[in-house]
TORZA-948160 format. One record per residue (C-alpha): y, z, x; residue in three letters; residue number from 1. Coordinates in steps of 0.05 Angstrom, whole numbers, plus 5000, padded with zeros to 4 digits. Each point is the difference from the previous one (the first is absolute). Layout:
# residues N
Y=Y, Z=Z, X=X, residu=Ala, num=NUM
...
END
This chain:
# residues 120
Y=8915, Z=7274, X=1046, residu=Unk, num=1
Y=5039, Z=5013, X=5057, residu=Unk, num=2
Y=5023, Z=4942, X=5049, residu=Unk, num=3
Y=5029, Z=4996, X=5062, residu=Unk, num=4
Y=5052, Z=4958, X=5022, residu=Unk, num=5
Y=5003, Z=4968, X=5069, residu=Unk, num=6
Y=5072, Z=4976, X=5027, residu=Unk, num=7
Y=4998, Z=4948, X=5049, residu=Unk, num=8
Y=5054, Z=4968, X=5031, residu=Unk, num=9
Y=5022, Z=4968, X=5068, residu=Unk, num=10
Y=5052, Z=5032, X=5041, residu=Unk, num=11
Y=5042, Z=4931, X=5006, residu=Unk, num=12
Y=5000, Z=4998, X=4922, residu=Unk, num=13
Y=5028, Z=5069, X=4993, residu=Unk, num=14
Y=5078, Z=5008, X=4980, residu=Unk, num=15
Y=5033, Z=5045, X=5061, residu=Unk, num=16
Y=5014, Z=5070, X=5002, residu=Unk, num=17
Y=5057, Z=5004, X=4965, residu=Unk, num=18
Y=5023, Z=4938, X=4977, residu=Unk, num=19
Y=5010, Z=4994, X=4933, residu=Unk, num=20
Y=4935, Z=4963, X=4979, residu=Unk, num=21
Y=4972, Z=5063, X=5039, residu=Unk, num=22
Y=5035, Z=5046, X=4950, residu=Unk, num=23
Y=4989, Z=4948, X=4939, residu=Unk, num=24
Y=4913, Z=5012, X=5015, residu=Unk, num=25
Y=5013, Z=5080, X=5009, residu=Unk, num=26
Y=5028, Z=5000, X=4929, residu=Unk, num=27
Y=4944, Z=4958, X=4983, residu=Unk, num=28
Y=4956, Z=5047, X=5028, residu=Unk, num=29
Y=5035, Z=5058, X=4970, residu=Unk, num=30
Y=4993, Z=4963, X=4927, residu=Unk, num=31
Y=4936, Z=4989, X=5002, residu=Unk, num=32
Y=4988, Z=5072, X=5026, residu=Unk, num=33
Y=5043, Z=5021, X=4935, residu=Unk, num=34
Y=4957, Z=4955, X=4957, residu=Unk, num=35
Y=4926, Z=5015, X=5027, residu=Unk, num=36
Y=5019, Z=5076, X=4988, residu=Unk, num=37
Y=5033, Z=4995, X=4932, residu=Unk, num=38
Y=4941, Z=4954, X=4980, residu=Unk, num=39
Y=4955, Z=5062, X=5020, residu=Unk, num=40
Y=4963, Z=4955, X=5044, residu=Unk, num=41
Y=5019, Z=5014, X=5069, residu=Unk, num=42
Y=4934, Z=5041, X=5044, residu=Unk, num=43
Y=5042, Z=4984, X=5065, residu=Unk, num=44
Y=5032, Z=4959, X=5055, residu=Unk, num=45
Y=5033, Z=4999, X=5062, residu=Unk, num=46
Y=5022, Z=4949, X=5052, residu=Unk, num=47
Y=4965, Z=4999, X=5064, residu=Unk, num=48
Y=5026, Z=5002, X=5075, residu=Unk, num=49
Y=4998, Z=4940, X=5045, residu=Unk, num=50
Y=4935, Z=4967, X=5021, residu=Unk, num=51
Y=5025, Z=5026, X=5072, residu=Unk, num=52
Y=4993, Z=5063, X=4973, residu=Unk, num=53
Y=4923, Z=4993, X=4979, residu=Unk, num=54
Y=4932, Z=5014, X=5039, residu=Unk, num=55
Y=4937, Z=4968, X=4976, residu=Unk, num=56
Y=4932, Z=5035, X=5002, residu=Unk, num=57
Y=4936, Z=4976, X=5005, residu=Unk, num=58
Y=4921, Z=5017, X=5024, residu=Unk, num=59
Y=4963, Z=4956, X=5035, residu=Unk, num=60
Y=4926, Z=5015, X=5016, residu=Unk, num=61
Y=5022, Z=5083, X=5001, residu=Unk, num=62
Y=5061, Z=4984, X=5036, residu=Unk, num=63
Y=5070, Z=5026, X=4972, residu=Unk, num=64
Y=5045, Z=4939, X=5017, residu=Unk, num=65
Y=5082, Z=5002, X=4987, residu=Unk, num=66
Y=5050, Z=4936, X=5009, residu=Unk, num=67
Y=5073, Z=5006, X=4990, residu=Unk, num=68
Y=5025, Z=4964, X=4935, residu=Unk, num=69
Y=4977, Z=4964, X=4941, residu=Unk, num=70
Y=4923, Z=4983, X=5010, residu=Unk, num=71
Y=5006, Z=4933, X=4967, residu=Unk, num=72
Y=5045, Z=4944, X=5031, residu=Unk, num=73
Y=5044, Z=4977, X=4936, residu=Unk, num=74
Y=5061, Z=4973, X=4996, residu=Unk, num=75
Y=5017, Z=5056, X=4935, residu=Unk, num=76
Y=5003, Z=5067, X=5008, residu=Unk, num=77
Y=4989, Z=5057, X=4962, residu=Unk, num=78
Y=5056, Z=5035, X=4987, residu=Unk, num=79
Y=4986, Z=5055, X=4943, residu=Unk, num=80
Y=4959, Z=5005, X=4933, residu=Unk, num=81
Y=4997, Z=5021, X=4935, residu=Unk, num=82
Y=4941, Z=5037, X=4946, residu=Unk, num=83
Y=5013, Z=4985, X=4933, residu=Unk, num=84
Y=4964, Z=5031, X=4937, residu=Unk, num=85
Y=4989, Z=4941, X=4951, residu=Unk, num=86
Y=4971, Z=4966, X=4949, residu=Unk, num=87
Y=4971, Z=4943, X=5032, residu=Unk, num=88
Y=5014, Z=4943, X=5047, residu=Unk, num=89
Y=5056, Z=4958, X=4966, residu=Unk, num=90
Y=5042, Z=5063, X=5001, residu=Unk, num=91
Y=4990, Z=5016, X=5073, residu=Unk, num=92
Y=5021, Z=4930, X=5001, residu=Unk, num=93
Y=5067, Z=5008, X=4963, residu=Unk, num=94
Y=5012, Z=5048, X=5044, residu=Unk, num=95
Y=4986, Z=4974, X=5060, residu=Unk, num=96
Y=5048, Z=4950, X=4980, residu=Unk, num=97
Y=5055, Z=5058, X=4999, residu=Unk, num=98
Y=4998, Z=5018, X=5079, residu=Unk, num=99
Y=5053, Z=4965, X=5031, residu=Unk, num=100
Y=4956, Z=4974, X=5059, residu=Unk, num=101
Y=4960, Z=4955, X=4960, residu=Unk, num=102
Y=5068, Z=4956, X=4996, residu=Unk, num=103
Y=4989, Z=4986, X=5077, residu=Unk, num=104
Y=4933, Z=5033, X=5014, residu=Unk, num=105
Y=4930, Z=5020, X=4976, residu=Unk, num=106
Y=4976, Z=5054, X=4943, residu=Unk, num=107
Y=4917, Z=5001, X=5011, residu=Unk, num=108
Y=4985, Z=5035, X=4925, residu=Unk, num=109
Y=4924, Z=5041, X=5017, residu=Unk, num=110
Y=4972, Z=5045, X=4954, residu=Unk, num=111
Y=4978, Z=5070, X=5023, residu=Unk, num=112
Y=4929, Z=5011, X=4995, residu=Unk, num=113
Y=4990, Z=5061, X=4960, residu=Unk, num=114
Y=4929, Z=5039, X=5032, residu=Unk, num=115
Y=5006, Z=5056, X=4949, residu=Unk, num=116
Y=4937, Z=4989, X=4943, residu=Unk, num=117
Y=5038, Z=5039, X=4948, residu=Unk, num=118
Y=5056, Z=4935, X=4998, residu=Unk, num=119
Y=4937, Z=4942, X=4994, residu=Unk, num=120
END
């Protein structure tokens, strides 16, 4: 089953560009990277721009409406995301475990809902 995993985090919490705890969660990044893809595991990922980079859409009776930024008010913010192939959910949580941003942040673990027949 493959599962998708959601990094949350707060801006304040995150180490600055550059400083070594910066580098010390890159390499973390970068191990779990190594591991997810030696494991044969690893569907995708990649880290996401800043919410003041984002545009929300959404139709209201027919009506195309856009807002600048995240469209729920939350203190965390998404910041990138993961699909995993695995076994089942106490894996995806081991791994989850193994992104660096869970030491400061959230990982949300979701299941991918699968619409093809032949996999039921």
């Amino acid at each position: 089953m493959q599962y998708m995993f959601l990094i949350y985090n707060t801006p304040e919490s995150e180490p600055t560009y550059g400083s070594p705890e910066f580098q010390a969660m890159m390499a973390g990044f970068a191990a779990f990277n190594e591991k997810a893809s030696a494991d044969g595991v690893l569907r995708g990922g990649e880290a996401l721009k800043g919410i003041d980079t984002a545009t929300s859409v959404r139709v209201r009776g027919g009506k195309v409406e856009t807002m600048d930024g995240p469209f729920a008010e939350t203190r965390e913010h998404l910041g990138g995301y993961y699909v995993l192939d695995l076994p089942d959910l106490d894996a995806a949580l081991r791994y989850a475990a193994l992104i660096p941003v869970a030491q400061f942040g959230t990982i949300e673990v979701r299941p991918l809902m699968d619409y093809n027949p032949a996999n039921t």
